[in-house]
VMD Tcl script that draws the C-alpha trace (Angstrom):
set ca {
  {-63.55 69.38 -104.97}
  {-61.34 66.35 -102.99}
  {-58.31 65.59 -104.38}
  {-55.38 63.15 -103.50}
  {-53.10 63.59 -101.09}
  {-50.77 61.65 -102.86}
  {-48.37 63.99 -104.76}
  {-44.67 62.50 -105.58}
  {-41.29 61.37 -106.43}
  {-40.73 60.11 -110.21}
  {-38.42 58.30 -112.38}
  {-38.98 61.34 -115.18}
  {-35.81 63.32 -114.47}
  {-38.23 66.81 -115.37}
  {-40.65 66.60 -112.62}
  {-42.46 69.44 -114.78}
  {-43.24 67.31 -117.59}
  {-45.13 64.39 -115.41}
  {-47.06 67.44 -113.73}
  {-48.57 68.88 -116.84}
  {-49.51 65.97 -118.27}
  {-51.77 65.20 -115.23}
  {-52.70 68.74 -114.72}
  {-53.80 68.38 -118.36}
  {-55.62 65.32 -117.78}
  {-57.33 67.05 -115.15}
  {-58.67 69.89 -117.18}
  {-59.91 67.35 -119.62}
  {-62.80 66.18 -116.45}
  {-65.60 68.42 -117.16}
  {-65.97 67.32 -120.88}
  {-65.00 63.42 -120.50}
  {-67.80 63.88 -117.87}
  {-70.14 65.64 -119.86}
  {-69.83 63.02 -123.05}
  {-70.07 59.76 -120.53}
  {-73.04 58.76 -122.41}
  {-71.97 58.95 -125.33}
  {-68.85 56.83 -124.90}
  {-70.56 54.21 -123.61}
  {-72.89 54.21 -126.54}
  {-69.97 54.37 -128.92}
  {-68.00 51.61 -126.51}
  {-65.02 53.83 -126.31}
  {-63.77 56.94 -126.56}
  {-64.39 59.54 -129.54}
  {-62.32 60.92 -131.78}
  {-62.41 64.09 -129.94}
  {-60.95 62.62 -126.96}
  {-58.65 60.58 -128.87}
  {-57.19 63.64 -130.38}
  {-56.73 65.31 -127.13}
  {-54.85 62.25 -126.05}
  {-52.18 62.58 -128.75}
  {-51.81 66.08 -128.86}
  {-51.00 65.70 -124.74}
  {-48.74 62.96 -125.09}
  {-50.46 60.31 -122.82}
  {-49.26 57.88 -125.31}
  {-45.89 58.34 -125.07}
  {-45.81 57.98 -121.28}
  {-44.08 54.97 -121.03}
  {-42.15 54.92 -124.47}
  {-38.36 55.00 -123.87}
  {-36.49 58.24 -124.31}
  {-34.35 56.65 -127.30}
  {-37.99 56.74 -129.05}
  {-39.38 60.24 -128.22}
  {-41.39 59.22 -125.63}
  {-41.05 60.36 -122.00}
  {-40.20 57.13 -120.01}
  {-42.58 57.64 -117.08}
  {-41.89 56.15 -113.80}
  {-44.66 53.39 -113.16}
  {-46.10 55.38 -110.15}
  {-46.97 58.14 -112.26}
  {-48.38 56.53 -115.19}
  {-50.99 55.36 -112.53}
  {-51.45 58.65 -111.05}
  {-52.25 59.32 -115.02}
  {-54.35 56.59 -115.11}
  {-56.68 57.60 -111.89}
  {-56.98 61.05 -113.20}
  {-58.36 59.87 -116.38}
  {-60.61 57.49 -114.58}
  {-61.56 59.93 -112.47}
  {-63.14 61.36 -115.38}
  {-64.82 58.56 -116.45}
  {-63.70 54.83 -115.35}
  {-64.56 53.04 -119.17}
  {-62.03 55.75 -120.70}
  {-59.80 55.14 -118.10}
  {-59.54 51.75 -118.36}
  {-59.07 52.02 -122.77}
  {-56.46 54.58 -122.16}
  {-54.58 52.69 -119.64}
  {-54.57 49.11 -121.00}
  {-54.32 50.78 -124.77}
  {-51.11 52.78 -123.86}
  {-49.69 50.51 -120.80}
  {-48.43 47.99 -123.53}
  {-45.96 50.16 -124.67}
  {-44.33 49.01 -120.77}
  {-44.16 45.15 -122.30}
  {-42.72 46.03 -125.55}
  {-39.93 48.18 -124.30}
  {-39.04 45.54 -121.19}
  {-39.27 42.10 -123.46}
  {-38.71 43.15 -127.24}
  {-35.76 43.52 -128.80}
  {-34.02 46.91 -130.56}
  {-35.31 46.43 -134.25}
  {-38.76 45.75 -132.78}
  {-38.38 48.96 -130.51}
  {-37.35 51.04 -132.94}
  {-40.48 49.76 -135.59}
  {-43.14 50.03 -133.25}
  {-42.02 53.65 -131.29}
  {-41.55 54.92 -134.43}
  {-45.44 56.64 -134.33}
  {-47.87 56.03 -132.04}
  {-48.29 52.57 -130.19}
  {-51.58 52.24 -129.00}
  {-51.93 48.21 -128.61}
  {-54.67 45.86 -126.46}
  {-53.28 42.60 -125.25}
  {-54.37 39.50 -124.24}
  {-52.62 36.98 -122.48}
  {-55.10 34.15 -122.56}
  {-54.08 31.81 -125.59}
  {-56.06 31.52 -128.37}
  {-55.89 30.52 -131.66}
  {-52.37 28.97 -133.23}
  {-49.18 30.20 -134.74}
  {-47.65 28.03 -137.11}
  {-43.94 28.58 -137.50}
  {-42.39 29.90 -140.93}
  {-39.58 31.17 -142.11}
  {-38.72 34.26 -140.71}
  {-41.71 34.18 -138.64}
  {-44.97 32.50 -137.80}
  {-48.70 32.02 -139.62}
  {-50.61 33.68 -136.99}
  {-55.04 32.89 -136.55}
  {-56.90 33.52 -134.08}
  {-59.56 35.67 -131.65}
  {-58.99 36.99 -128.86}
  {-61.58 38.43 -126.55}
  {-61.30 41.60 -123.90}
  {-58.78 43.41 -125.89}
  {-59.30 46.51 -124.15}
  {-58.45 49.82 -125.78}
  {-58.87 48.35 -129.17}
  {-60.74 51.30 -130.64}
  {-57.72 53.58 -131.28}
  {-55.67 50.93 -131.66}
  {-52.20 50.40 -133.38}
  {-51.49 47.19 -132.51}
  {-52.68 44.46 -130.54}
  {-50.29 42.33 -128.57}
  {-51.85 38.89 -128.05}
  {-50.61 35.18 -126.80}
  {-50.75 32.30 -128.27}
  {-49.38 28.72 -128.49}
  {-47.09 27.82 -131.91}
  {-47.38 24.46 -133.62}
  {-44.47 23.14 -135.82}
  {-44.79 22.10 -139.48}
  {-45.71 19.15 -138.16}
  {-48.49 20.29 -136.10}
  {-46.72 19.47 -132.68}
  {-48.17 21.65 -130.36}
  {-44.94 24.16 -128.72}
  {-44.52 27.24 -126.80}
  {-46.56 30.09 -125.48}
  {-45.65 33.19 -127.18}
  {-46.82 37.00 -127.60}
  {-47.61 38.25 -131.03}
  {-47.65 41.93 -132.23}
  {-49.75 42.48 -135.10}
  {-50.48 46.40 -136.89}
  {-53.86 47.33 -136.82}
  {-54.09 46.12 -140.42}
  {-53.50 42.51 -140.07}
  {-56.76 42.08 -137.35}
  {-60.79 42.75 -137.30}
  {-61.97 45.00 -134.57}
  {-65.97 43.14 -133.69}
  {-68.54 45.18 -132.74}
  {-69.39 43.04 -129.32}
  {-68.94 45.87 -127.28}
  {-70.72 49.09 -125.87}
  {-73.97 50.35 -125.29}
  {-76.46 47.72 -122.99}
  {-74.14 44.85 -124.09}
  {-72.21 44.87 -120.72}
  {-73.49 46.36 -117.66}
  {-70.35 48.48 -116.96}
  {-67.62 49.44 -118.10}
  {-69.11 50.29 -121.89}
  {-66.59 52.90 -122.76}
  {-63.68 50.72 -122.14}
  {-63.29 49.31 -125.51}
  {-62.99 46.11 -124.67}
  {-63.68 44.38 -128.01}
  {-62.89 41.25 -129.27}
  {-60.53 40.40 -132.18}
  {-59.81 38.34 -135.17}
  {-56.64 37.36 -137.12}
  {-56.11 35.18 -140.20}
  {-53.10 33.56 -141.39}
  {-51.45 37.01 -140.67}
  {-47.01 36.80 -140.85}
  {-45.69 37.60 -137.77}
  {-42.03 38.38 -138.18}
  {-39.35 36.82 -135.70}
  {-38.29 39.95 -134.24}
  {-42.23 40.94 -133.65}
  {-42.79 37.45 -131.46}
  {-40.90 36.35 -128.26}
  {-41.70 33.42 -125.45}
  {-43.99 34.28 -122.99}
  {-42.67 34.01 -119.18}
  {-43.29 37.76 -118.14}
  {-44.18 36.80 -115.10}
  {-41.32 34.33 -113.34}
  {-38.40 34.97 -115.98}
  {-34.98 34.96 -113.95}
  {-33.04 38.68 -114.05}
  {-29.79 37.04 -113.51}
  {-26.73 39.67 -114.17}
  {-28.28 40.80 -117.83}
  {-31.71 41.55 -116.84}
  {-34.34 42.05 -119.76}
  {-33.51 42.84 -122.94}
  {-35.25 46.54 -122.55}
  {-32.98 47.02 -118.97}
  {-29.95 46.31 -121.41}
  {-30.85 48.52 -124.19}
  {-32.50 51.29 -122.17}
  {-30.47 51.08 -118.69}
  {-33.72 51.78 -116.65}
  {-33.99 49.04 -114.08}
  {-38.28 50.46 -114.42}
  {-38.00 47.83 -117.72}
  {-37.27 44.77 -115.72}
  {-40.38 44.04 -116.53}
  {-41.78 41.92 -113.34}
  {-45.50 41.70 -114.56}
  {-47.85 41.06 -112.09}
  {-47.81 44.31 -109.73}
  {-47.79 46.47 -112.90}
  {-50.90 44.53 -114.76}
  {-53.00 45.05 -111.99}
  {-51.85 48.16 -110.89}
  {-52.97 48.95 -114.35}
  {-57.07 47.96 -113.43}
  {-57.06 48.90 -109.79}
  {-55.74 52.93 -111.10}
  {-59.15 52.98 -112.72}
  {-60.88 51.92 -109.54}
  {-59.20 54.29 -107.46}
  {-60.68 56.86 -110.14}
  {-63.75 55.52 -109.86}
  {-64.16 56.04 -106.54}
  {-62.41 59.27 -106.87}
  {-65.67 60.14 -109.11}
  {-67.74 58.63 -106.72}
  {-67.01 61.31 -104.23}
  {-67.15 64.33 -105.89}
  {-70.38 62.97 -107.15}
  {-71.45 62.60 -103.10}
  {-69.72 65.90 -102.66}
  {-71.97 67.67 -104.85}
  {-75.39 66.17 -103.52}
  {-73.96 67.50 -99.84}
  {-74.08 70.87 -101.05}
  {-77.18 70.58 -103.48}
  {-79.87 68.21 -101.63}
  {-81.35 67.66 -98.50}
  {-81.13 64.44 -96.18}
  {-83.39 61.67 -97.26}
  {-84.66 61.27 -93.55}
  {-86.09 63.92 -91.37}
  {-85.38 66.27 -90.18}
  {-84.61 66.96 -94.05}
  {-82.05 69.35 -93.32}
  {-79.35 69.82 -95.97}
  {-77.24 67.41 -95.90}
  {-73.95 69.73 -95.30}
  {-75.71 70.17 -92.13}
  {-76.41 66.30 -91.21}
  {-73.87 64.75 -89.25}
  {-74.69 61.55 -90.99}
  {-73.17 62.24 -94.60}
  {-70.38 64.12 -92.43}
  {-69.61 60.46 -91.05}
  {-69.98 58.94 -94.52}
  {-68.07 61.60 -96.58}
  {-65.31 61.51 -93.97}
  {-64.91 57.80 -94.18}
  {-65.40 58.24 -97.71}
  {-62.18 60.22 -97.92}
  {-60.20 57.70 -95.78}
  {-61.06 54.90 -97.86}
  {-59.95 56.49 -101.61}
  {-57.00 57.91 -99.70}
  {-55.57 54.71 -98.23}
  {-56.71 52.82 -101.54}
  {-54.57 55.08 -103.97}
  {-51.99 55.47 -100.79}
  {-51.76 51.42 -101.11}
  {-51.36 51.55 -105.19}
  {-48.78 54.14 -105.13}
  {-46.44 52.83 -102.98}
  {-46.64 49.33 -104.03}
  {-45.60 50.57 -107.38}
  {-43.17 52.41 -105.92}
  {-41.75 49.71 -104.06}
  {-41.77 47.47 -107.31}
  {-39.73 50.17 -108.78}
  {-37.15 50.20 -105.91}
  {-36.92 46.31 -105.93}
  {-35.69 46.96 -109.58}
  {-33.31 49.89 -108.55}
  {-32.16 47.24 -105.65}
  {-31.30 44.57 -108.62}
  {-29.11 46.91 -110.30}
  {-27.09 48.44 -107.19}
  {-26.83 44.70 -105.21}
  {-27.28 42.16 -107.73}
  {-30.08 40.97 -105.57}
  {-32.82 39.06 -107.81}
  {-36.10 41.02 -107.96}
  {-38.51 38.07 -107.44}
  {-41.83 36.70 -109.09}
  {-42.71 36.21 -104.91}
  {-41.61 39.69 -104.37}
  {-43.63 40.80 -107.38}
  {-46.95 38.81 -106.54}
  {-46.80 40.15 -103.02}
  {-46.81 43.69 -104.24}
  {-49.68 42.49 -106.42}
  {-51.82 41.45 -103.55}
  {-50.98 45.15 -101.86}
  {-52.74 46.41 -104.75}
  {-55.77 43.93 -104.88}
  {-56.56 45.24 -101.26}
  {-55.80 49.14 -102.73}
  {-58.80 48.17 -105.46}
  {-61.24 46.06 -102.21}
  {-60.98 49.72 -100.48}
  {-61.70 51.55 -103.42}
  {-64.74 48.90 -104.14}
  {-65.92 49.51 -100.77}
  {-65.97 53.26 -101.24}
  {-68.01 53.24 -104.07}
  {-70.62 50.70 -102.75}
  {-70.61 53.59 -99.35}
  {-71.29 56.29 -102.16}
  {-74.03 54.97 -104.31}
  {-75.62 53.29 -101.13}
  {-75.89 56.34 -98.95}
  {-76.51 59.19 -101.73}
  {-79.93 58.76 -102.01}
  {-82.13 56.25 -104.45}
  {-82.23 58.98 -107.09}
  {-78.66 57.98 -107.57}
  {-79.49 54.73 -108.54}
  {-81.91 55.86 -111.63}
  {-80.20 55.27 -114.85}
  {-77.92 57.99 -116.16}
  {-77.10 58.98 -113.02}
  {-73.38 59.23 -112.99}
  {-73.01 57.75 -109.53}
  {-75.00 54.88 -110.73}
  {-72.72 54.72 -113.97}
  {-69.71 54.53 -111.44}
  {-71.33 51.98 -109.60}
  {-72.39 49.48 -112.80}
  {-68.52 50.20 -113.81}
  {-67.27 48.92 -110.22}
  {-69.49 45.82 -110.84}
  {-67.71 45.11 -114.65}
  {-64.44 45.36 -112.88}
  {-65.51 43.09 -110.02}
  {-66.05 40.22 -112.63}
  {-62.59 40.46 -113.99}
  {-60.33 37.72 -112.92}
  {-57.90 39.82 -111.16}
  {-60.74 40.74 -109.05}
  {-61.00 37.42 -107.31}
  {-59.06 38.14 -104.03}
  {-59.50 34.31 -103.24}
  {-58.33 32.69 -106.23}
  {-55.23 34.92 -106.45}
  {-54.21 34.87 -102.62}
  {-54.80 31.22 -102.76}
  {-51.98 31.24 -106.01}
  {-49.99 33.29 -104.14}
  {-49.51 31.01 -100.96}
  {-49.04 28.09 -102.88}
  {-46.31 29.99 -104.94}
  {-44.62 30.65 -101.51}
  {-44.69 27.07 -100.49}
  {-42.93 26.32 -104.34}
  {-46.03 25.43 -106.27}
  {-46.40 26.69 -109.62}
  {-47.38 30.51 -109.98}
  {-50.97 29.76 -111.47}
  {-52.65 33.24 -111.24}
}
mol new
graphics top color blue
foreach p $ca { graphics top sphere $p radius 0.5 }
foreach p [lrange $ca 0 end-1] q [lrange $ca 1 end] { graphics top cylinder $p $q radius 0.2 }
display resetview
């Protein structure tokens, strides 16, 4: 089988630890593979998998130290992230955006909240499109609301969703993010099986909340992505000393989606890979196709493409992480600029990956394409991703110049 090239530096101090957890993730491919239809009938992941998960640790890969967990560099939770995907994308995508969250509480809450939430398992969707109202209280706020694409809701803890308070008065007031135990919401059953053509094992429900309490500490203003560092940083930097908790938002968010592209097209070619050695060329002479120099061209370009793509992720993460370090040794402010334009190094990462997987399913043959095919299942989770607003190269590029020229950061 292929496999990355990309191997690595991390922020973990045992590089042991980071290296059996993805070794472990690895060994977990055959049977995520073998049970793709059913997650995508169930809309997530089983509780099989689920318990694998938590007996490995994946969890904990971003929880602080302090809290048990083992405070993963960012560049290796992705690698995480793509070998899950690699696996199957849908999983990939619940894992990553169910545990990544645990990144936003540990940069932006405070100690008490820390310490409540880390205290188990934190497995938490979020949502930062507002919905809904939170009406402030004493101690706290009145929290209602539903909130839609709450990806890796099925094994959740938490959810971690936005939305905009109202005074007594009903005067409308700031954005804020909400945490909420799994108690205090409704999981809907408007996801999995034919309900979305990809994707389907992503757990990507929607949720409801009524007139829950959100306590103080459990709330705080949302401006993840432009706050100002200053000479305190955030208020995980100053608890934790890890300059990874910063917590500059865009690169890392869709770092987050484009790790389960890079798996998907990771799957796409050992799918290809196998046909090579199995079939014979669709054209004549029908030769097997180990033997054809055409699928040499394609698998060959194949392998450039998913190389460059996770290359691309890797080291803008990496570089996100060292603009952190760079704040702590100089002082020098770690921009939202700085941060977008890593963001737009890893929206080309998830075009190459794209591209890769359109070469794969295009050029393996029109059996491929029947359903339950796994490279057409790779191919119809490409196409859910596609539709995601980080996915719009224009609309965020265009946000991103204007942001240069001192407009408003709008995407």
């Amino acid at each position: 089988m292929t496999g990355s090239l990309f191997a690595p530096p991390s922020a973990v101090d045992n590089r042991s630890v980071v290296d059996t957890l993805i070794a472990r993730a690895a060994d977990l491919r055959p049977r995520l593979r073998k049970m793709q239809a059913q997650h995508e009938d169930l809309g997530g992941y089983s509780a099989e998998i689920h318990e694998e998960f938590l007996d490995a640790g994946f969890y904990r890969a971003l929880v602080p130290r302090r809290y048990g967990g083992f405070e993963m560099g960012l560049d290796d939770f992705m690698r995480l992230g793509i070998e899950i995907s690699r696996a199957d994308p849908g999983v990939g995508w619940s894992f990553i955006l169910g545990a990544g969250h645990a990144y936003h509480v540990a940069c932006f809450f405070g100690e008490q909240a820390q310490e409540e939430l880390f205290a188990g398992t934190f497995i938490a969707p979020g949502r930062t499109v507002p919905s809904g109202k939170a009406v402030k209280v004493s101690g706290g706020y009145r929290l209602s609301g539903r909130w839609d694409y709450c990806s890796g809701s099925a094994w959740s803890t938490h959810a971690m969703v936005l939305a905009r308070t109202e005074g007594a008065d009903g005067e409308a007031g700031e954005q804020r993010i909400f945490i909420i135990p799994r108690s205090s919401y409704t999981i809907l059953d408007d996801w999995g099986g034919d309900q979305t053509i990809g994707m389907r094992a992503s757990s990507s429900n929607s949720i409801t909340a009524e007139d829950v309490l959100v306590p103080d500490h459990l709330s705080v203003v949302y401006d993840f992505r432009d706050h100002v560092l200053g000479t305190d940083g955030t208020p995980g930097y100053r608890l934790h000393k890890n300059p990874m908790y910063l917590g500059r938002t865009l690169t890392y968010f869709n770092a987050e989606l484009v790790a389960t592209q890079v798996g998907a097209a990771w799957a796409a070619i050992d799918q290809f890979e196998e046909l090579m050695e199995a079939r014979p060329a669709s054209f004549p002479p029908r030769t097997p196709r180990i033997q054809t120099p055409e699928y040499h061209r394609w698998f060959g370009s194949l392998l450039a493409q998913i190389d460059s793509a996770e290359n691309l992720l890797i080291s803008a993460v990496r570089q996100h992480e060292a603009l952190g370090q760079k704040w702590v040794d100089t002082g020098e402010e770690f921009t939202p600029e700085q941060d977008a334009r890593l963001r737009g190094i890893v929206q080309t990462a998830a075009r190459i990956a794209n591209d890769a997987v359109d070469l794969a399913f295009s050029t393996a043959g029109s059996t491929s394409a029947k359903k339950g095919s796994s490279m057409e299942k790779y191919y119809r989770d490409v196409a859910m991703y596609k539709t995601h607003i980080a996915a719009q190269w224009d609309v965020t590029f265009n946000s991103l110049s204007h942001f240069h020229f001192g407009e408003p950061l709008v995407f």
